[in-house]
Residue frames relative to the residue before (quaternion, step in Angstrom):
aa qw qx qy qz dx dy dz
X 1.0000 0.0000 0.0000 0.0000 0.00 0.00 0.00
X 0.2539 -0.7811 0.5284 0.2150 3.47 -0.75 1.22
X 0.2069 -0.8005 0.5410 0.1540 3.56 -1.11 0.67
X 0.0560 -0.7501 0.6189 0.2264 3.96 -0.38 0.78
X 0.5353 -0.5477 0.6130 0.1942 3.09 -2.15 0.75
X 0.2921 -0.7197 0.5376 0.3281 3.62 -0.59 0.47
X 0.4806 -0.6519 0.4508 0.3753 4.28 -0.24 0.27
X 0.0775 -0.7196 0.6402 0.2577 3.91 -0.48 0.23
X 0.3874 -0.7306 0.5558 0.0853 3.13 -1.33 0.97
X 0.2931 -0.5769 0.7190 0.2535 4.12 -0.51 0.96
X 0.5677 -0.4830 0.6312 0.2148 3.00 -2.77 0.72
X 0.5439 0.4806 -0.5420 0.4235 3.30 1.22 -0.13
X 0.7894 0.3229 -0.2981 0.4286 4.06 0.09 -1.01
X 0.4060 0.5836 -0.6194 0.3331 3.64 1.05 0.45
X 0.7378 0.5106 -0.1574 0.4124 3.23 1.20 -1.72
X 0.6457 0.3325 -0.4089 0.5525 3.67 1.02 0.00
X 0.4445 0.5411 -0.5679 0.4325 4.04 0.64 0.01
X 0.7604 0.5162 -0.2584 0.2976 3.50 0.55 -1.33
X 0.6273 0.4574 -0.2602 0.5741 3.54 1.26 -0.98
X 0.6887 0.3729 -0.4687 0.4086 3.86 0.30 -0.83
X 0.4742 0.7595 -0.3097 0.3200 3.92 1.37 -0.56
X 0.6827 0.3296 -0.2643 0.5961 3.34 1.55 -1.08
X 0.8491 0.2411 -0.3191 0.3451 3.82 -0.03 0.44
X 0.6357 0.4280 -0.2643 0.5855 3.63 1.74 0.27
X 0.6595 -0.4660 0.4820 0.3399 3.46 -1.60 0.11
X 0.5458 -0.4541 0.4543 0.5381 3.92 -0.88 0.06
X 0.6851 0.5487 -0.1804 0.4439 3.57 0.71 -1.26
X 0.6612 0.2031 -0.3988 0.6021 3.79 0.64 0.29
X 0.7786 0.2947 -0.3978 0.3855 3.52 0.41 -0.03
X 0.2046 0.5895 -0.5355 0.5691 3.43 1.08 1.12
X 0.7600 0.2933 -0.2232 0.5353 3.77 -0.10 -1.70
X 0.6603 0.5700 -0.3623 0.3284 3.60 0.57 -0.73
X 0.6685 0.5895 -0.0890 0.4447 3.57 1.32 -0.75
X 0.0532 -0.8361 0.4133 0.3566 2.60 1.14 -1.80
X 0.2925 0.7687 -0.4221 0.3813 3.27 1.65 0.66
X 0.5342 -0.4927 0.5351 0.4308 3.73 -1.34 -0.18
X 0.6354 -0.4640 0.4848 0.3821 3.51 -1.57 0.51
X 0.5359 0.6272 -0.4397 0.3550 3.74 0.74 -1.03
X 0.7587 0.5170 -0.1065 0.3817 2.69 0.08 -2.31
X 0.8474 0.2161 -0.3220 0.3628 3.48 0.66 -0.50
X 0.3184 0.7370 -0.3936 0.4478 3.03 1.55 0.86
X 0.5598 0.7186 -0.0745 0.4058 2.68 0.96 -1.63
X 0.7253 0.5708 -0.0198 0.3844 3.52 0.46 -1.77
X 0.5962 0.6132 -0.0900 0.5103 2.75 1.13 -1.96
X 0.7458 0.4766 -0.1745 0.4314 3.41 0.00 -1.89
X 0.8745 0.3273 -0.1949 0.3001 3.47 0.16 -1.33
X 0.3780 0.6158 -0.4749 0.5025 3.84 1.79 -0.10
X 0.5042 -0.6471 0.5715 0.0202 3.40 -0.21 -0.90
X 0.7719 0.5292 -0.1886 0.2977 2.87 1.42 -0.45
X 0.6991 0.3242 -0.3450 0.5358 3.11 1.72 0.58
X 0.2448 0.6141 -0.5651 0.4937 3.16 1.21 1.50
X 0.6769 -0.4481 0.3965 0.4287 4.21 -1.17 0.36
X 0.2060 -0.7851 0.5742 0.1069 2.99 -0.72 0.84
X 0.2410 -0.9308 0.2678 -0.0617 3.44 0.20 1.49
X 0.4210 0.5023 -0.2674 0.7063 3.41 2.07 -0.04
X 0.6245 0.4412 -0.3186 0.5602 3.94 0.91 -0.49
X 0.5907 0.3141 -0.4073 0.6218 4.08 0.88 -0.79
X 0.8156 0.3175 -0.4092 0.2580 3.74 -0.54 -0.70
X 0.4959 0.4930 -0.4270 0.5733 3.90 1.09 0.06
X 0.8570 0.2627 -0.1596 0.4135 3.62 0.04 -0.72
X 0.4083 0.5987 -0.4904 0.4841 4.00 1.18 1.64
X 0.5328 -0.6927 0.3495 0.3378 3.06 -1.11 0.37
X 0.5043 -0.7832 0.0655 0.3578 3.32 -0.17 -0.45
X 0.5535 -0.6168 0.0556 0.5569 3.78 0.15 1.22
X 0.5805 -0.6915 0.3965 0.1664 3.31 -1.68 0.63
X 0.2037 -0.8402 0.4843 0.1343 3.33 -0.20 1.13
X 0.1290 -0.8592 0.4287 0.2477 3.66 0.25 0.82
X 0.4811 0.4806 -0.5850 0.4419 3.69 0.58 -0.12
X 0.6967 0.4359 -0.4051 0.4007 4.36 0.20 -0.49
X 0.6553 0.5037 -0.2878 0.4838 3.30 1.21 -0.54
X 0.6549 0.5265 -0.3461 0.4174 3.60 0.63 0.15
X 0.0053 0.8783 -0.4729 -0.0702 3.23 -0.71 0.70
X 0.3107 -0.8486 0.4267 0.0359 3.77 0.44 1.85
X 0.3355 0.5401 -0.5342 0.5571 3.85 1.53 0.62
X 0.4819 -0.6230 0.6153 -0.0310 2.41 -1.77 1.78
X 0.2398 -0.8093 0.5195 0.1330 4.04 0.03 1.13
X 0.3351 -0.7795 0.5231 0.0803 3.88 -0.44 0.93
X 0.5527 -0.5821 0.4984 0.3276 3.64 -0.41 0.92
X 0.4351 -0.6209 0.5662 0.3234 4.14 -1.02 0.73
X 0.4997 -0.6425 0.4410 0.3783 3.41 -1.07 -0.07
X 0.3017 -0.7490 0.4782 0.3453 3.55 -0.82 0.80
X 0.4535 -0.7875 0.4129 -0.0606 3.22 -1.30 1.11
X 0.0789 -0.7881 0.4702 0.3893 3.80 0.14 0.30
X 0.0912 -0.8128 0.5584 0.1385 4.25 -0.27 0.59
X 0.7759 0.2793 -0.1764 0.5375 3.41 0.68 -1.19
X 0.5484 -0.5605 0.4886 0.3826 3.82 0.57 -0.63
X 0.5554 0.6675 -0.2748 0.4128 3.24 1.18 -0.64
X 0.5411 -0.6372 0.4285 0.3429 3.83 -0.15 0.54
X 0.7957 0.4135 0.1590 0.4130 2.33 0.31 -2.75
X 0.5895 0.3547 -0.3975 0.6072 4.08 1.17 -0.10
X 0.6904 0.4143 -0.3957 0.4417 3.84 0.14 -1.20
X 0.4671 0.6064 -0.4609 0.4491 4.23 1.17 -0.50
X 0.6098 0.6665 -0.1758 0.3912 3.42 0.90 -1.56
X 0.7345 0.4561 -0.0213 0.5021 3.21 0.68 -1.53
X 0.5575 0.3139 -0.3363 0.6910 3.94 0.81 -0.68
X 0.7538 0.3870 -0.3732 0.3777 3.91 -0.28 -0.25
X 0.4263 0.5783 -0.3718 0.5879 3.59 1.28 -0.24
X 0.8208 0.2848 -0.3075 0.3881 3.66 0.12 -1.41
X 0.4824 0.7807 -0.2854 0.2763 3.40 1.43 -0.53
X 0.4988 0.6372 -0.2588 0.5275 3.24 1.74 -1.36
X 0.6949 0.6042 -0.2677 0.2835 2.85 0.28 -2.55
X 0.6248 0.5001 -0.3871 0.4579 4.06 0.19 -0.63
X 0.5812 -0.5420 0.5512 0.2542 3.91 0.68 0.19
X 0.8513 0.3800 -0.2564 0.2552 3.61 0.23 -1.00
X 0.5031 -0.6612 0.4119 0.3744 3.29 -0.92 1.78
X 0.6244 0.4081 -0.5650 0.3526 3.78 -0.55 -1.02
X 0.7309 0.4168 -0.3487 0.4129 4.13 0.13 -0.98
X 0.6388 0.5332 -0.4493 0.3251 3.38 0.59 -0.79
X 0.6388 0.6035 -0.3309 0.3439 3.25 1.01 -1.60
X 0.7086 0.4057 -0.3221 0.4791 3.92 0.95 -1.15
X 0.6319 0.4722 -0.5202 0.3271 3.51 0.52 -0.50
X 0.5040 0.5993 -0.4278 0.4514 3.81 1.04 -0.74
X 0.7942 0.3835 -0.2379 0.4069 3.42 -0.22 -1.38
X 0.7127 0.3424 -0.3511 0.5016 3.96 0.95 -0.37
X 0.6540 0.5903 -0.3444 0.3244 2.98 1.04 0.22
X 0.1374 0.7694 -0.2661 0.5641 3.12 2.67 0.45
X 0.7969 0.3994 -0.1977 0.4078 3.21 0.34 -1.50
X 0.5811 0.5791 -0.4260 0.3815 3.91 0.93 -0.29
X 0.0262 0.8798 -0.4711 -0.0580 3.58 0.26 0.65
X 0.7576 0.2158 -0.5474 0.2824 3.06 0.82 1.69
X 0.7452 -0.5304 -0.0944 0.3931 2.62 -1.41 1.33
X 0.6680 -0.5256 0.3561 0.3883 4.12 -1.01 0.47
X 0.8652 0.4125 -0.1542 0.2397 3.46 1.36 -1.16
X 0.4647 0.5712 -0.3572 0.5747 2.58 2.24 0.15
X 0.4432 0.6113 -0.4428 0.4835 3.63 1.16 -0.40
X 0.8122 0.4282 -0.2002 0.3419 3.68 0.28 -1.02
X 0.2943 0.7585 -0.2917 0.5030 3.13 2.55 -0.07
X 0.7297 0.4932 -0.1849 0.4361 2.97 0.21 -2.41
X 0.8045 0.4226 -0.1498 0.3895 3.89 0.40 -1.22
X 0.5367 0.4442 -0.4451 0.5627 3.89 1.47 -0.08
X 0.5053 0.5877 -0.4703 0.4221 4.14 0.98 0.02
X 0.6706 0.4648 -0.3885 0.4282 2.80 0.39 -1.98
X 0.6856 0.6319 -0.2667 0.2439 3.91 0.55 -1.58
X 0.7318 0.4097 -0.1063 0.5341 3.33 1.27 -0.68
X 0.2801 0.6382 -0.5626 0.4446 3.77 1.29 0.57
X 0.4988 -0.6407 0.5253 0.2543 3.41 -0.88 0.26
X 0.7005 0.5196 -0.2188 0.4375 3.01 0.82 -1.35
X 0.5656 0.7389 -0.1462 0.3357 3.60 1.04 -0.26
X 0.6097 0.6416 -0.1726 0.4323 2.90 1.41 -2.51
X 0.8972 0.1641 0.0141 0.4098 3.34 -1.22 0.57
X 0.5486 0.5637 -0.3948 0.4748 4.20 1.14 -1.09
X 0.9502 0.2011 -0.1153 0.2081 3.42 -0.43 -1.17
X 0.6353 -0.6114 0.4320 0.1895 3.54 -0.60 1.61
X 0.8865 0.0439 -0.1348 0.4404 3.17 -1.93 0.97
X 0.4086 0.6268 -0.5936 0.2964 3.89 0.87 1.05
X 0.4125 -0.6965 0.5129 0.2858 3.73 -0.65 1.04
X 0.5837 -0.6682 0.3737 0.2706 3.62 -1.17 1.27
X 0.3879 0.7470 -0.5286 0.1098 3.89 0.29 1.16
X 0.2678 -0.7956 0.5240 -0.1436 2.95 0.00 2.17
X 0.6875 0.4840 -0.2518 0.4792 3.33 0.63 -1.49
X 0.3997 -0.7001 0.5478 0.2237 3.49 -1.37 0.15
X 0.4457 0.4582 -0.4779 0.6024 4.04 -0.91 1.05
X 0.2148 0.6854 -0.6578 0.2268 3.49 0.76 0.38
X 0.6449 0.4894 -0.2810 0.5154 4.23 0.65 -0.96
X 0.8421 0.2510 -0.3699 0.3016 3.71 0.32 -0.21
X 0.4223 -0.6885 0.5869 0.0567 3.13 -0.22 1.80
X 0.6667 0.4727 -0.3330 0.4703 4.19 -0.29 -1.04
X 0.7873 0.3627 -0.2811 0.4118 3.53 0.43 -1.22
X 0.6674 0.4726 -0.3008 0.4907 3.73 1.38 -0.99
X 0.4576 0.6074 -0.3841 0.5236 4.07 1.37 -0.14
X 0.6946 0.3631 -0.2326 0.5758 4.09 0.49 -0.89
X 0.6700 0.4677 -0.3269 0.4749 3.89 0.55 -0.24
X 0.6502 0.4546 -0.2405 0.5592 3.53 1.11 -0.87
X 0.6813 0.4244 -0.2548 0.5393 3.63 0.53 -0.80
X 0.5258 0.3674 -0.4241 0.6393 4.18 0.97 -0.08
X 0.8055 0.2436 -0.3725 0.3913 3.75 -0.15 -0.45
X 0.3324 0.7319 -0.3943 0.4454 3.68 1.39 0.27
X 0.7380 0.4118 -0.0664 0.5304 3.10 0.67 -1.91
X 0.6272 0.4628 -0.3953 0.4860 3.93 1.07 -0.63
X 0.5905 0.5304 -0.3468 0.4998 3.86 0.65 -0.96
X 0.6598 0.5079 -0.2957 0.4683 3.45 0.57 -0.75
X 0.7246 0.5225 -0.1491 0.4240 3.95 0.51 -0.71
X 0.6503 0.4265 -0.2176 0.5898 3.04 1.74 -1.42
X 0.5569 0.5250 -0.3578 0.5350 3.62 1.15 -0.40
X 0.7416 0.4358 -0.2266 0.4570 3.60 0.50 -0.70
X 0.7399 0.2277 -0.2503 0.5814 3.77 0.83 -0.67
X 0.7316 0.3880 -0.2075 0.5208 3.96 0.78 -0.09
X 0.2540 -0.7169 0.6054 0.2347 3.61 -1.69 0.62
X 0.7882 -0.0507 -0.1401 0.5971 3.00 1.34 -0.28
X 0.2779 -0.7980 0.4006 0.3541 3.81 -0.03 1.52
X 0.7440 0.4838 -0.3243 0.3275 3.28 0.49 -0.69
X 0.4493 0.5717 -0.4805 0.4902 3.87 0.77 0.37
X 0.7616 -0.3626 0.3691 0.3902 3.00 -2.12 0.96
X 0.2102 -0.6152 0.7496 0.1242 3.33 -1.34 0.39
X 0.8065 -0.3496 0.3073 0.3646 3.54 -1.51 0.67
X 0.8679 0.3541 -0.1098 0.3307 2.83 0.57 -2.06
X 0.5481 0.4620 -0.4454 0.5364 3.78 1.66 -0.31
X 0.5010 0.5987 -0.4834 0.3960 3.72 0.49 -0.08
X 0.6230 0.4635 -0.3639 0.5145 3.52 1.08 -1.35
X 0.5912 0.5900 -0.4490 0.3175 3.77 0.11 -1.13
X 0.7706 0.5400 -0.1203 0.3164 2.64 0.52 -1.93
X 0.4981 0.6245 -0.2964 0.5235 3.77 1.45 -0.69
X 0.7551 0.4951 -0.2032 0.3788 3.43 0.47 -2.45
X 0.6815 0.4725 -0.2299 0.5093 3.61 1.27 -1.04
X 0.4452 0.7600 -0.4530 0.1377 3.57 0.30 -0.27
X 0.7235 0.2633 -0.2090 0.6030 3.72 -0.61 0.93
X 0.6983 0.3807 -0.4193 0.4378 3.62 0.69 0.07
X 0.7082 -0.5813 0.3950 0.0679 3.41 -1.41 1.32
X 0.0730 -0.7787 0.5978 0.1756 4.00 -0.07 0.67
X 0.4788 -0.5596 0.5431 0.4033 4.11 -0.73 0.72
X 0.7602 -0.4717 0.3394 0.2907 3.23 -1.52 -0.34
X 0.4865 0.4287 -0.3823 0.6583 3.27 1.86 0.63
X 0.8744 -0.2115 0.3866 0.2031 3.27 -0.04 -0.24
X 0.8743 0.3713 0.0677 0.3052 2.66 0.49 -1.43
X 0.5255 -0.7488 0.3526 0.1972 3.53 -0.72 1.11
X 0.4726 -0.5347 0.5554 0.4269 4.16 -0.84 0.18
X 0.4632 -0.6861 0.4795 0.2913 3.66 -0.90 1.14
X 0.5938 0.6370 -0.2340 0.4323 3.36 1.34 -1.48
X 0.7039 0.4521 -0.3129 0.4497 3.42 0.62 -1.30
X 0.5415 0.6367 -0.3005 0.4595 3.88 1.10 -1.36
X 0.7374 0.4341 -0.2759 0.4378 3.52 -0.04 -1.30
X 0.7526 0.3011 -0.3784 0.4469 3.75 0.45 -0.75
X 0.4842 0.6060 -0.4830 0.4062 3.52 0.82 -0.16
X 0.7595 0.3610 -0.1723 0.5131 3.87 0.52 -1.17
X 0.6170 0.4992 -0.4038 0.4550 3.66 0.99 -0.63
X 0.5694 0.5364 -0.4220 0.4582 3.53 0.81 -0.17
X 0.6851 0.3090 -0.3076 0.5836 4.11 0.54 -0.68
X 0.3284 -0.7512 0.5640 0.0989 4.10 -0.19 1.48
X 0.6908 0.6162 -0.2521 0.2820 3.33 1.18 -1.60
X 0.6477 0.5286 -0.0067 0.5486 3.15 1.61 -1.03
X 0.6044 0.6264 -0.2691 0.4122 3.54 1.46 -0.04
X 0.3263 -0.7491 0.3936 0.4212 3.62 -0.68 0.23
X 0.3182 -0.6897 0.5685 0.3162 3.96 -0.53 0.37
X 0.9093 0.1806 -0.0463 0.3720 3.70 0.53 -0.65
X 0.3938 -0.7287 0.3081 0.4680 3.55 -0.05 0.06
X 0.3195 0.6189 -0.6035 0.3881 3.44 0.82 0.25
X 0.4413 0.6747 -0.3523 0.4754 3.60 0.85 -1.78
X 0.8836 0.3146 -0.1835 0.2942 3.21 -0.74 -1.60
X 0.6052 0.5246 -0.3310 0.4990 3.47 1.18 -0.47
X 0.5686 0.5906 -0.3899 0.4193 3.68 1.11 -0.89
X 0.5493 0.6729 -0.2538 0.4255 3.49 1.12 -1.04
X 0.8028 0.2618 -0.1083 0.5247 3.06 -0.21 -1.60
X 0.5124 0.5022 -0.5514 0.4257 3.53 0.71 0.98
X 0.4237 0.6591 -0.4430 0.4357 3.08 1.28 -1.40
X 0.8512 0.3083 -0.1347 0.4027 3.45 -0.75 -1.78
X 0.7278 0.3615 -0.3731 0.4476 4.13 0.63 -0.02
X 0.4595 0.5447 -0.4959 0.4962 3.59 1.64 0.85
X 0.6572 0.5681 -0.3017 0.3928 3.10 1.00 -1.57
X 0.8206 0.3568 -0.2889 0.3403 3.77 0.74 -0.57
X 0.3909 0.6077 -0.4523 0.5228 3.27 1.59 0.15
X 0.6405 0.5592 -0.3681 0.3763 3.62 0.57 -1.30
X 0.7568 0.5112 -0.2096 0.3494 3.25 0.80 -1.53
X 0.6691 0.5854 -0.1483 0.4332 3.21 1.18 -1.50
X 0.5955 0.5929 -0.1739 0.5134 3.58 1.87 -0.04
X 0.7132 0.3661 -0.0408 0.5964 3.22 1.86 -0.93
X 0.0724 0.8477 -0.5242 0.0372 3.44 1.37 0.39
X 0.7137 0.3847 -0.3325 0.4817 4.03 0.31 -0.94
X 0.4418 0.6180 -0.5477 0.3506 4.23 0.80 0.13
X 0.3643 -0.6889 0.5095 0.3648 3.38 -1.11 0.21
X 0.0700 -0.7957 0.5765 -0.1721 3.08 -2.20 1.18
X 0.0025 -0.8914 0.4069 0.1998 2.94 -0.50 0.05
X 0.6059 0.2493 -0.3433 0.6729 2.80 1.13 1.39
X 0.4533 -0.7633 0.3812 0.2580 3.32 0.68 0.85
X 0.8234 -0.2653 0.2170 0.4523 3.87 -0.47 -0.97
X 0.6808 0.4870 -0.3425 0.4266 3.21 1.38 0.01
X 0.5214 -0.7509 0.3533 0.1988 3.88 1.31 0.15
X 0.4470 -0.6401 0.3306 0.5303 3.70 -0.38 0.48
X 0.7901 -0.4290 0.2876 0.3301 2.97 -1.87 0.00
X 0.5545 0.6458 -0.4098 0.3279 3.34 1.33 -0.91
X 0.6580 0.5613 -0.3154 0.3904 3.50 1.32 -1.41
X 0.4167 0.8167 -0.1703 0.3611 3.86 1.24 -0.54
X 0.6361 0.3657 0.0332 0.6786 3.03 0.79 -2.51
X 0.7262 0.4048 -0.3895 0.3963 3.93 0.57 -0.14
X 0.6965 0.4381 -0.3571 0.4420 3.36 0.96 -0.46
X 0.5644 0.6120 -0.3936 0.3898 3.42 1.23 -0.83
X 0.7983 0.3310 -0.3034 0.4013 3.67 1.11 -0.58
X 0.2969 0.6251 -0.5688 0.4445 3.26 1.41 0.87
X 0.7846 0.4131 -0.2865 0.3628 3.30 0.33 -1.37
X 0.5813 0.4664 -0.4228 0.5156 3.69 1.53 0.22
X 0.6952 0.4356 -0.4715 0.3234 3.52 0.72 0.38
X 0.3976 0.7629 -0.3994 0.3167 3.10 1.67 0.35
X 0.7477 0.4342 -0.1081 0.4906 3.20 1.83 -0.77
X 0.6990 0.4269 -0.3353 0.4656 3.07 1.71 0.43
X 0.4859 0.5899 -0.3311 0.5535 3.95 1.75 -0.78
X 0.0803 -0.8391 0.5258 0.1135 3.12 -0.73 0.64
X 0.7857 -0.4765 0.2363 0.3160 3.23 -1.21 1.07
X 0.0813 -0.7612 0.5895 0.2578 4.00 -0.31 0.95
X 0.8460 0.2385 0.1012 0.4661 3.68 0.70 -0.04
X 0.6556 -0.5240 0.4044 0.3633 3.80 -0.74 1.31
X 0.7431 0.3892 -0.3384 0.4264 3.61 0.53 -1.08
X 0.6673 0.4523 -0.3828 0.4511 3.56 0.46 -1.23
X 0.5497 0.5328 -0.4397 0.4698 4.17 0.75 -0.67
X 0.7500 0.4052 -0.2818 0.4404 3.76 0.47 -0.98
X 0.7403 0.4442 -0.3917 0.3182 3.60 0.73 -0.40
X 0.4002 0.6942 -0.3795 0.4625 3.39 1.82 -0.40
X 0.6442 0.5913 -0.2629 0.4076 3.51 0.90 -1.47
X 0.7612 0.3174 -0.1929 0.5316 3.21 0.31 -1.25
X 0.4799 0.5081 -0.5233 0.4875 4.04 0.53 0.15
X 0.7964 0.3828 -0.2521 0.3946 3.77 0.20 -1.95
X 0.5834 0.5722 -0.3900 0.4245 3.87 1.28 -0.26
X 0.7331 0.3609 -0.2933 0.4963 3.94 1.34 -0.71
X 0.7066 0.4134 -0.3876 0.4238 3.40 1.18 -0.25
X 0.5476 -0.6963 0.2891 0.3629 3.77 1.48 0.15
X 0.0380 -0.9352 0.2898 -0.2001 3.18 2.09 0.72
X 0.8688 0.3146 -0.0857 0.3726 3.08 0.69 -1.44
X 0.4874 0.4741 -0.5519 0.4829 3.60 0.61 0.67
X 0.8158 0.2662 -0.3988 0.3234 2.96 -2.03 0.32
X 0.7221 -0.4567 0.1722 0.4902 3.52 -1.17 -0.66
X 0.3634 0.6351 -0.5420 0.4134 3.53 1.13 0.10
X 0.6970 0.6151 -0.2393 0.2803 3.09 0.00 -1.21
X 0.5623 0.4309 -0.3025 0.6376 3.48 1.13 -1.49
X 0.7556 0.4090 -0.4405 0.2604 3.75 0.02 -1.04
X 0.5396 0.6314 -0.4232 0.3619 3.49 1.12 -0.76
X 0.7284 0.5031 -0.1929 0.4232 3.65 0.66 -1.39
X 0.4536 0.5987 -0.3816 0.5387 3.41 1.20 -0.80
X 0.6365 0.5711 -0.2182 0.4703 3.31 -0.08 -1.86
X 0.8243 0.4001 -0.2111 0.3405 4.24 0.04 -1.21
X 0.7651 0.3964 0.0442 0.5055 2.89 1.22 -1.19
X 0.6391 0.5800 -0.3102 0.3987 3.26 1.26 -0.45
C-alpha cells in the first residue's frame, strides 16, 4: 500500500508563490519553487490575491454625483462685441469665438448659425487677423485682446464640441466636489505613505523607494490589472475635472502634489509586473498604454514583455 505525504508549505514560500505569481505562469512558479503545480495552484487560488481587489476600487473613485450641485440655473449673457482689430468681419470672428468659449449651449448654438452669415471664407478671416497679430507695434500694447495664440482661430464647430466637453466637466466637478481643486482623500494618503522621502531635482521620486512604501499598505494595492486600470482612471478623471475648473482654488492647480504622481507612475509599473488573467484583461492594458503613449521607452518594452510573455 502506497502512502503519499501531503508537502507543508512555510509563510515564507506562501509569500514568494504569491509574488513570483504576479510576473510568471503557475508553471514557472512551480519550477521556480520547486513546489507541485497543485500546491501552487492551490496557494494561488485560496489568498485571493489575484482576484479584484475591491477595498482598492472603492478608495480609489471619485466621488458620487450630486446633480442638483452640479447644475448651474445662471443665465450666461452674451460678451460684449468689441472693435480690436478694426476689421468688421475678423473682430465679428473673434466676438463669436468668445461667444462659444462661455460653454453655454443656447450661445453656442447662435454663435454657429451667425456665423453662417460671414460669407467670407473663416480661414482667410483668420489670415487677415494673424497680420494684424504680428505688427509689432501691436504685440502685447493693446488691452482687453482675448488670448488667441493658438492657431484654428476659423474653426468655430471644432472649438463649440471642446467648450461644451469642458462645460459638461465643470459641471461634474461642481456636482461631485466642493472644492475640485483641493487635496482629495486619496492625495492626502500618498502624501502620508510618502512622507520623509526626497523628490530629485525633477520632481520626482525613486521608483524602488515608492513601491516599498505602497507595497506595504496590501489594502490599497492593485491585485489585478483590471485593478490597475480602474486606478489610473481614478487619477485621469480627477485631471480632466480639474483641468476644466482652472479659476477654482489650489494649490497645485490640476496636476496634484507630487506624491499623487510618484503614485500613479507606480501604477503604470504594475502594468509590467501583474500579469494578464486573460486575453481580455491583456488587450485592455494595450489599448490604455497606446492612448496614454505607454509604450515607448523601457516601460513600454516592460509592459509588452509582461503581455505577451
Amino acid at each position: 500500500m502506497t502512502t503519499t505525504t501531503k508537502q507543508r508549505v512555510s509563510e515564507e514560500q506562501r509569500r514568494r508563490v504569491l509574488d513570483l505569481r504576479r510576473r510568471m505562469s503557475l508553471r514557472e512558479v512551480a519550477t521556480a519553487t520547486g513546489l507541485p503545480l497543485g500546491t501552487v495552484k492551490t496557494l494561488v487560488s485560496r489568498s485571493g490575491a489575484f482576484r479584484d481587489n475591491l477595498e482598492h476600487r472603492a478608495f480609489f473613485t471619485l466621488p458620487p454625483f450630486r446633480p442638483s450641485a452640479g447644475t448651474d440655473m445662471s443665465t450666461r449673457t452674451a460678451p460684449p462685441q468689441r472693435a480690436i482689430t478694426g476689421d468688421k468681419e475678423v473682430d465679428a470672428l473673434l466676438w463669436l469665438r468668445e461667444c462659444i468659449e462661455t460653454g453655454d449651449e443656447a450661445l453656442i448654438g447662435i454663435a454657429l448659425e451667425a456665423s453662417k452669415r460671414i460669407t467670407t471664407p473663416h480661414a482667410e478671416l483668420e489670415q487677415r487677423f494673424r497680420v494684424w497679430e504680428l505688427k509689432p507695434y501691436r504685440l502685447g500694447l493693446k488691452p482687453g485682446i482675448p488670448p488667441f495664440r493658438i492657431y484654428g482661430l476659423h474653426e468655430l464647430g471644432k472649438l463649440a464640441g471642446e467648450s461644451l466637453a469642458r462645460a459638461r466637466d465643470r459641471a461634474e466637478a461642481a456636482g461631485r466636489f466642493a472644492n475640485i481643486n483641493a487635496d482629495t482623500d486619496q492625495e492626502h494618503w500618498c502624501c502620508v505613505v510618502l512622507a520623509g522621502l526626497e523628490p530629485d531635482d525633477f520632481y520626482l521620486y525613486d521608483g524602488d523607494e515608492v513601491a516599498e512604501r505602497f507595497k506595504a499598505h496590501p489594502d490599497r494595492l492593485p491585485h489585478t490589472l483590471a485593478d490597475c486600470l480602474h486606478e489610473l482612471d481614478y487619477w485621469s478623471d480627477l485631471w480632466r475635472l480639474r483641468r476644466a475648473c482652472p479659476e477654482s482654488p489650489g494649490a497645485y492647480a490640476y496636476e496634484g502634489p507630487g506624491e499623487a504622481s510618484a503614485r500613479r507612475f507606480f501604477v503604470e509599473d504594475m502594468l509590467a509586473e501583474i500579469r494578464p488573467r486573460n486575453r481580455d484583461e491583456a488587450k485592455a492594458v494595450l489599448r490604455h498604454a497606446n492612448i496614454r503613449d505607454l509604450l515607448n521607452g523601457a516601460k513600454g518594452d516592460a509592459i509588452l514583455e509582461n503581455l505577451i510573455g
